[in-house]
SEMITI-298523 format. One record per residue (C-alpha): residue number from 1; residue in three letters; x, y, z. Coordinates in Angstrom, 3 decimals. Layout:
% SEMITI-298523
<atom nr="NUM" rest="ALA" east="X" north="Y" up="Z"/>
...
//
This chain:
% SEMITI-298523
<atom nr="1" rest="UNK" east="33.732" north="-17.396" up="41.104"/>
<atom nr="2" rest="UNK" east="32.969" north="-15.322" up="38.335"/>
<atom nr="3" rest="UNK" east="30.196" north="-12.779" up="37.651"/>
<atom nr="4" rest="UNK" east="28.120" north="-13.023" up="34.627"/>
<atom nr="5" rest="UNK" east="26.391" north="-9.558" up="33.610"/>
<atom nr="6" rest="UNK" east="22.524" north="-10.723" up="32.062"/>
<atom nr="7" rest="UNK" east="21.020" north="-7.854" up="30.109"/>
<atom nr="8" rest="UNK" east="17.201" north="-8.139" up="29.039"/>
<atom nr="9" rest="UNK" east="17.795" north="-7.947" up="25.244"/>
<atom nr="10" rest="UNK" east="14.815" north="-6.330" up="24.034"/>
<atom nr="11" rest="UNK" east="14.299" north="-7.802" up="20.457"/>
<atom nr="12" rest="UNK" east="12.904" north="-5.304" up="17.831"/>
<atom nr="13" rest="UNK" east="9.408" north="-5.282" up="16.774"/>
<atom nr="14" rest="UNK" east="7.903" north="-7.042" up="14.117"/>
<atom nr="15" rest="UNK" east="7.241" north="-4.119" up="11.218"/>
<atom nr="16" rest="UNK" east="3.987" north="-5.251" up="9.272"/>
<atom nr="17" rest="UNK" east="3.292" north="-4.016" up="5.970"/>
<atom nr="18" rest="UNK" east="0.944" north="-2.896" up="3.977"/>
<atom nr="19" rest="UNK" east="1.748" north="-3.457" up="0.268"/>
<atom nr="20" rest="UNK" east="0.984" north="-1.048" up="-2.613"/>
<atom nr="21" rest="UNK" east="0.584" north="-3.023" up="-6.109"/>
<atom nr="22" rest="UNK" east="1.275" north="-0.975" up="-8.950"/>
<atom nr="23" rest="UNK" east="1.348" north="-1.787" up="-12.510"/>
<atom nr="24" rest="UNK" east="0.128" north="-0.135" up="-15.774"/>
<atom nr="25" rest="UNK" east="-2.953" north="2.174" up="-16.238"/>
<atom nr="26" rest="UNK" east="-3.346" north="1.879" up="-12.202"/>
<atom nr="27" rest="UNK" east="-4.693" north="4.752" up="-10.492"/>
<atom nr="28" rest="UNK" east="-1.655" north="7.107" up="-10.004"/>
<atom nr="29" rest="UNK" east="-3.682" north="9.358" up="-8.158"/>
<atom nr="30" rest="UNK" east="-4.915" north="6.831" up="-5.302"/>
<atom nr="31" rest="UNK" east="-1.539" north="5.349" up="-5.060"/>
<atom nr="32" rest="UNK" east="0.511" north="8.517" up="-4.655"/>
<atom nr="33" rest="UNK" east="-2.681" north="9.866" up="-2.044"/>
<atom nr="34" rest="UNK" east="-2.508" north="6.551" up="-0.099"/>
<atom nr="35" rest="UNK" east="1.267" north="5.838" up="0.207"/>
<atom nr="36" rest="UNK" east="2.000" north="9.578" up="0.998"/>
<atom nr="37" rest="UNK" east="-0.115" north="9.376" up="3.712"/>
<atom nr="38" rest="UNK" east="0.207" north="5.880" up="5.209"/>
<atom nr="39" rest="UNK" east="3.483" north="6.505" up="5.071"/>
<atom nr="40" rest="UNK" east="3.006" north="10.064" up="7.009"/>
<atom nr="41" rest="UNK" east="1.176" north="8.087" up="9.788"/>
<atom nr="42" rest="UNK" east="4.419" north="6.142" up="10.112"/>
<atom nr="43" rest="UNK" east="3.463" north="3.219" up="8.750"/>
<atom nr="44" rest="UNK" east="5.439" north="0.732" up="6.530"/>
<atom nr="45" rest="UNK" east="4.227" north="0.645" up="2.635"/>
<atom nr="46" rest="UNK" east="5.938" north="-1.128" up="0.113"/>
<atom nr="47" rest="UNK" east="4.878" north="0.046" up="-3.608"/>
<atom nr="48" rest="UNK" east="4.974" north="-3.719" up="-5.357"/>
<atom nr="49" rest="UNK" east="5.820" north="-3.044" up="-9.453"/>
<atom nr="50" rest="UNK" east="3.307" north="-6.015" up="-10.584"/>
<atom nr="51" rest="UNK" east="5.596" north="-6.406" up="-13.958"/>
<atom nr="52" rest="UNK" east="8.526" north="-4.970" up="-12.901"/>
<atom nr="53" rest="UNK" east="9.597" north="-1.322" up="-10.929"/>
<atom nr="54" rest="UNK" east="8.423" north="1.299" up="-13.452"/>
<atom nr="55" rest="UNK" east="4.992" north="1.808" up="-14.423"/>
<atom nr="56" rest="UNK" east="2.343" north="4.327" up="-16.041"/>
<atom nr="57" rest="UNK" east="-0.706" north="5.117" up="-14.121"/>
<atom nr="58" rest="UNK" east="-3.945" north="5.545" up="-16.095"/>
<atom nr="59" rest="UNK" east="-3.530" north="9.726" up="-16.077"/>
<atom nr="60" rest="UNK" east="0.119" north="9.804" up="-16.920"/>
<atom nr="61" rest="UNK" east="2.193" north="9.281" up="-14.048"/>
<atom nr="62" rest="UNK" east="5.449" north="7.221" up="-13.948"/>
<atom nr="63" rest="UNK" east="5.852" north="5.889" up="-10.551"/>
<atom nr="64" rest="UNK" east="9.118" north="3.834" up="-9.794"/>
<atom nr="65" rest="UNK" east="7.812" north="0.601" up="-7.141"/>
<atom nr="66" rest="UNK" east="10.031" north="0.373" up="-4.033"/>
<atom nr="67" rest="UNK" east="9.852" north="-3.991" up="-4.800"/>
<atom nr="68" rest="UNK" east="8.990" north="-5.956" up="-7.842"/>
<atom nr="69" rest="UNK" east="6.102" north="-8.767" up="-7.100"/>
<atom nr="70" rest="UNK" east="8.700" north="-11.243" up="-7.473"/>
<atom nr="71" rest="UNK" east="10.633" north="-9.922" up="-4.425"/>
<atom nr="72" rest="UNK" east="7.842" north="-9.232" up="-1.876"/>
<atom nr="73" rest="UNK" east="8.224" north="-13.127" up="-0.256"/>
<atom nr="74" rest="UNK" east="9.570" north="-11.810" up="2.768"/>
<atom nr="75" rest="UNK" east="7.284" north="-9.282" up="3.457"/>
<atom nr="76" rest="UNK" east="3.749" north="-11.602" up="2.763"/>
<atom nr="77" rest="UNK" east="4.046" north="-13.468" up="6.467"/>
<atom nr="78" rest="UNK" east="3.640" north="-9.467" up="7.915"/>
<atom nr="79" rest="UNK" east="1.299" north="-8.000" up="5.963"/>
<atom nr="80" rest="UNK" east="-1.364" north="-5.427" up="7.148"/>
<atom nr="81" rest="UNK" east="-2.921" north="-4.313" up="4.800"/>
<atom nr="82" rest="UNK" east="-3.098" north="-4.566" up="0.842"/>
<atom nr="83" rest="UNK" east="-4.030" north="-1.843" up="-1.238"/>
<atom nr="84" rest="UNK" east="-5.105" north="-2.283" up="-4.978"/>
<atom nr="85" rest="UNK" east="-5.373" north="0.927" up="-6.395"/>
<atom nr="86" rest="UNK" east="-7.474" north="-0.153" up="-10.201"/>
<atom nr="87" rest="UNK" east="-10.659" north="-0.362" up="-11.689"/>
<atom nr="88" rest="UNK" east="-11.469" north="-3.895" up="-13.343"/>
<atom nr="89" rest="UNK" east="-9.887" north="-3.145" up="-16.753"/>
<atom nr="90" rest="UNK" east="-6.535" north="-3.002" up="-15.339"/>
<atom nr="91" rest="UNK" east="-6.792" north="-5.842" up="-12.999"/>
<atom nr="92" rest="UNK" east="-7.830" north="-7.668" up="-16.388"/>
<atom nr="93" rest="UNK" east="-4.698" north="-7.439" up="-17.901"/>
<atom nr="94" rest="UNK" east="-3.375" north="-8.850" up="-14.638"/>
<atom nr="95" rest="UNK" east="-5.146" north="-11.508" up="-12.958"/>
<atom nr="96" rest="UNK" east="-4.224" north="-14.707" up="-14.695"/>
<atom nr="97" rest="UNK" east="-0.729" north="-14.041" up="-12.820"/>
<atom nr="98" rest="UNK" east="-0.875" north="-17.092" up="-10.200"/>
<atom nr="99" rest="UNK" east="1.334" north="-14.492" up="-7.889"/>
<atom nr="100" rest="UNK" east="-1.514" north="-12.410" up="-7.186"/>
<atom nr="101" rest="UNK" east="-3.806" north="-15.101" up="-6.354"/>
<atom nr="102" rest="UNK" east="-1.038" north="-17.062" up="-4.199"/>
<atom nr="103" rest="UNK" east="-0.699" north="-12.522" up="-2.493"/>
<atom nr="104" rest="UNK" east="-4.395" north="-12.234" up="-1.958"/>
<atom nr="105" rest="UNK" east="-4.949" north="-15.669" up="-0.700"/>
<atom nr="106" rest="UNK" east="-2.013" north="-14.995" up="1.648"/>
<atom nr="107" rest="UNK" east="-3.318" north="-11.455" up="2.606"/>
<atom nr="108" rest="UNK" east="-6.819" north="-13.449" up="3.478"/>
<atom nr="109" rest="UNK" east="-4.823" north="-16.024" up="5.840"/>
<atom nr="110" rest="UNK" east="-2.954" north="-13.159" up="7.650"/>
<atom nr="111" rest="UNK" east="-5.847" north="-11.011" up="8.544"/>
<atom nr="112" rest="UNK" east="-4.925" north="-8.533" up="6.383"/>
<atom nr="113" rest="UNK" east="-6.760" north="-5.454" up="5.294"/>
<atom nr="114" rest="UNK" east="-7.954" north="-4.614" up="1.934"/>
<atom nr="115" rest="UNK" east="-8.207" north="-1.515" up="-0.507"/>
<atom nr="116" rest="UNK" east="-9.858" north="-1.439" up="-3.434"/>
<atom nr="117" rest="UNK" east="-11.351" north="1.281" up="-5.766"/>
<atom nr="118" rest="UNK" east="-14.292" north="-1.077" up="-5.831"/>
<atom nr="119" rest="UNK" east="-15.316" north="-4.104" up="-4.384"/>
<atom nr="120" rest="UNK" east="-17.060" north="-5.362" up="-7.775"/>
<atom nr="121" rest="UNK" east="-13.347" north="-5.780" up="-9.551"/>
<atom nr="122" rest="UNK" east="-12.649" north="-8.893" up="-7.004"/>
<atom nr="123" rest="UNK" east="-16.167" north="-9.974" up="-7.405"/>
<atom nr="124" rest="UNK" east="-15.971" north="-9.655" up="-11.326"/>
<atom nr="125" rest="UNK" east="-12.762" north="-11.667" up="-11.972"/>
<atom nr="126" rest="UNK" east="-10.745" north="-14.584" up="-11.498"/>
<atom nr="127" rest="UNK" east="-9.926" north="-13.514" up="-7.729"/>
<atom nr="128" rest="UNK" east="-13.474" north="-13.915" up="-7.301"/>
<atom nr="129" rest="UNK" east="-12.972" north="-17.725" up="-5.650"/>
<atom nr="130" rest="UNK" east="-11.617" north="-15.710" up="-2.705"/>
<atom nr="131" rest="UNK" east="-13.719" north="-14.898" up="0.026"/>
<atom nr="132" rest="UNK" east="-12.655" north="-11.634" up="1.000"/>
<atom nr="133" rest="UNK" east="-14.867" north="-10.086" up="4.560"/>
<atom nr="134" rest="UNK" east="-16.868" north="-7.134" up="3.715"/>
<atom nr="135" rest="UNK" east="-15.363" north="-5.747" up="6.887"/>
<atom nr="136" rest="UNK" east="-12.456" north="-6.196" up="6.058"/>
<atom nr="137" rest="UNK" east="-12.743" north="-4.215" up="2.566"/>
<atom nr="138" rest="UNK" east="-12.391" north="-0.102" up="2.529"/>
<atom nr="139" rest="UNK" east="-13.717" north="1.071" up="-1.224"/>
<atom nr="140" rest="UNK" east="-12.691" north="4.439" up="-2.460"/>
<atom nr="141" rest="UNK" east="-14.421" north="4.803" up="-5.871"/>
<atom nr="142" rest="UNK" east="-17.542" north="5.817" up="-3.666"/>
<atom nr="143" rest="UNK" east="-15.908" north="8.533" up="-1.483"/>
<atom nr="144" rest="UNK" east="-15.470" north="11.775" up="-2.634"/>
<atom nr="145" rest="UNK" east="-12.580" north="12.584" up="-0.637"/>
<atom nr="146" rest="UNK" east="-10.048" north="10.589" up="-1.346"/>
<atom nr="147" rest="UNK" east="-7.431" north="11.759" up="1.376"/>
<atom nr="148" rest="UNK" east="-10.431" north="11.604" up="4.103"/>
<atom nr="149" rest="UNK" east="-10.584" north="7.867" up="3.406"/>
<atom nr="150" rest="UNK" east="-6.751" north="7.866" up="3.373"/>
<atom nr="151" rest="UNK" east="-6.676" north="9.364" up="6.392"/>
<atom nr="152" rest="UNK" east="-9.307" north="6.997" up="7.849"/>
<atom nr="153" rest="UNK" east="-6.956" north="4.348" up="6.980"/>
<atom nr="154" rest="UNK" east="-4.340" north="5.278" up="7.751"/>
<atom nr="155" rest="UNK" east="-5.181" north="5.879" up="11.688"/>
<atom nr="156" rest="UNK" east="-7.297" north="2.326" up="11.699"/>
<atom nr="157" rest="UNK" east="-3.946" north="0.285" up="10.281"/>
<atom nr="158" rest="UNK" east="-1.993" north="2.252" up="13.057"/>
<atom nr="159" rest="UNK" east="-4.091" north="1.171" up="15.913"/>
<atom nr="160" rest="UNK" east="-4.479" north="-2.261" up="14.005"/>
<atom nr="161" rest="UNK" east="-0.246" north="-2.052" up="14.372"/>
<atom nr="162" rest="UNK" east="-0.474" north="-1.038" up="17.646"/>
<atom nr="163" rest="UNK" east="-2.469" north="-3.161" up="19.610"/>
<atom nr="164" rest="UNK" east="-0.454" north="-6.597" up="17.489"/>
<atom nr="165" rest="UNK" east="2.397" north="-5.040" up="19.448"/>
<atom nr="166" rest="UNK" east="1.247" north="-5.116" up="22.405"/>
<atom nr="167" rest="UNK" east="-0.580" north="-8.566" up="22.223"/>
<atom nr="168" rest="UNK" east="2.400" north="-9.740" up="20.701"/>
<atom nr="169" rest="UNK" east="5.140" north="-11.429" up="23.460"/>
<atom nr="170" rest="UNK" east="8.546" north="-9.991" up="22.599"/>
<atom nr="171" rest="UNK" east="9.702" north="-13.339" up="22.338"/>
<atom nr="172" rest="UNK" east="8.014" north="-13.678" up="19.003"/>
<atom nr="173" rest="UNK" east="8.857" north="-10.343" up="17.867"/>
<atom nr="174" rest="UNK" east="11.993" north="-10.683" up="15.294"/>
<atom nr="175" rest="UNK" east="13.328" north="-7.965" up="12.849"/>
<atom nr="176" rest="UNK" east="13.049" north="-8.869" up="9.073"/>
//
């Protein structure tokens, strides 16, 4: 009779994301403040190039995205939070691209979190048709302390991280 050895494979943990979207005339400032420091709190954050990896924020800043929008599929079915980091003139130039509405409508499914300079640029354009919680929103162009609302963030995603892992049965949890 032989012996079989059973180990209790843990399974890793499902990594949600929050996603950055960067393109052109963006906010270079909020981006760099908000990805340095979700990214401090140990928290995944994809920068997402909206038209492709390089781009030139609105004060001069060429930031290089970690994905391009047309590469982000896998992440969409765990993400956390997204964070749009424009005023409405640069969404403008951006918002007829059916990818963004097929991202935010996703985003909306999953639960996920939103941040936006204002809540007014959704409101004000074609993303508008998307019902996106109030509570669910955290606006920057009102707080005068950018890296306090960063901050804020950043430790309300981690607990929002935290407590999916531990409602979440390891069974379900699979690595990406």
């Amino acid at each position: 009779m032989s012996t079989y050895k059973t180990s209790a494979k843990k399974l890793p943990k499902v990594k949600r994301c929050i996603l950055l979207l960067w393109g052109d005339q963006f906010d270079d400032v909020a981006a760099t403040v908000f990805t340095v420091m979700l990214r401090k709190a140990g928290l995944c954050v994809k920068v997402v190039g909206v038209d492709g990896l390089l781009a030139t924020g609105c004060n001069g800043l060429v930031l290089h995205a970690d994905l391009a929008l047309s590469e982000i599929t896998p992440l969409v079915d765990n993400m956390l939070c997204l964070v749009l980091p424009c005023d409405h003139a640069a969404l403008t130039r951006y918002e007829a691209d059916p990818r963004l509405h097929v991202l935010f409508a996703a985003a909306l499914r999953r639960q996920a979190k939103f941040v936006l300079c204002d809540p007014s640029i959704i409101r004000n354009s074609s993303l508008n048709t998307l019902a996106i919680p109030s509570a669910d929103i955290a606006a920057y162009a009102a707080v005068d302390n950018l890296m306090a609302l960063a901050k804020e963030v950043s430790i309300t995603l981690s607990y929002l991280e935290k407590s999916f892992h531990r409602r979440t049965p390891a069974a379900l949890q699979t690595s990406n």
